[in-house]
N, C-alpha and C positions, 0 to 999 in steps of 0.2 A: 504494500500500500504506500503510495506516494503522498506529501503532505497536504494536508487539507481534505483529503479524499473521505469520503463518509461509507461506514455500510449502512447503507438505506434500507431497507425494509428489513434487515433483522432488530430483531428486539431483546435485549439484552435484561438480566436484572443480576439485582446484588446490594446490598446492605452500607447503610452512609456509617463511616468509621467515626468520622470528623467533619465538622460544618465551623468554619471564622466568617460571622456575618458580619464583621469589619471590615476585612478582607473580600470578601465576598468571594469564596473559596475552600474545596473540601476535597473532600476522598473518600470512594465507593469503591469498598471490596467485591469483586467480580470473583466468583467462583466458578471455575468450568467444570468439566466431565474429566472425568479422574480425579478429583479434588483439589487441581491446581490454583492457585489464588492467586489474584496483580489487585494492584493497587491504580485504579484510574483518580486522575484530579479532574473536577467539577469547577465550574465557575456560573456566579450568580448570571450574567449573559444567555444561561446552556438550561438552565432550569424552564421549563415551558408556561408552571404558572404565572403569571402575572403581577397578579397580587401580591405574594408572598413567596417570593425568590431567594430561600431558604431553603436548607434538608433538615431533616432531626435526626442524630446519632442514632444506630437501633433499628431503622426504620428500613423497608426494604423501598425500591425505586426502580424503574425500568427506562429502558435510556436506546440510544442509538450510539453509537464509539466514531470516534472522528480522530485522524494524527493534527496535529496544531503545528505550529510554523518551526516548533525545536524537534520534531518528529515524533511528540510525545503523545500515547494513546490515551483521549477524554473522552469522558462521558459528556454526550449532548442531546439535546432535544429531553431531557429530565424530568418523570413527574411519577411519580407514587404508583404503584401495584394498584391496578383498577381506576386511575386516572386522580385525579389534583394534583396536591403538594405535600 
């Protein structure tokens, strides 16, 4: 995957570790098949609701993965298991 590039129509989920609503920036534990785990970073921009462009530690969220301009894999398009925040 080249940078910028989105996978579009998969859907992804995984549990917010960490949310800095100063920063407007976090981390969502992705766990795949085999049990392997990465850690994606999140930004308040990538969260989809509107209102309340926040994660809660704990909480699970399903996302779309995009590499960003350092070629680092994020979570984008952001919003809670069953839709919100």
């Amino acid at each position: 995957m080249h940078n910028g590039a989105t996978w579009t129509g998969e859907i992804w989920t995984g549990e917010c570790e960490a949310f800095d609503a100063v920063k407007g920036e976090g981390v969502i534990l992705l766990t795949g098949d085999g049990g392997q785990a990465r850690n994606l970073r999140v930004f308040r921009d990538d969260i989809a609701a509107w209102r309340n462009r926040q994660l809660q530690p704990g909480k699970r969220y399903e996302f779309e993965l995009r590499t960003n301009s350092e070629g680092e894999l994020c979570a984008v398009d952001v919003s809670a298991v069953g839709g919100g925040a």
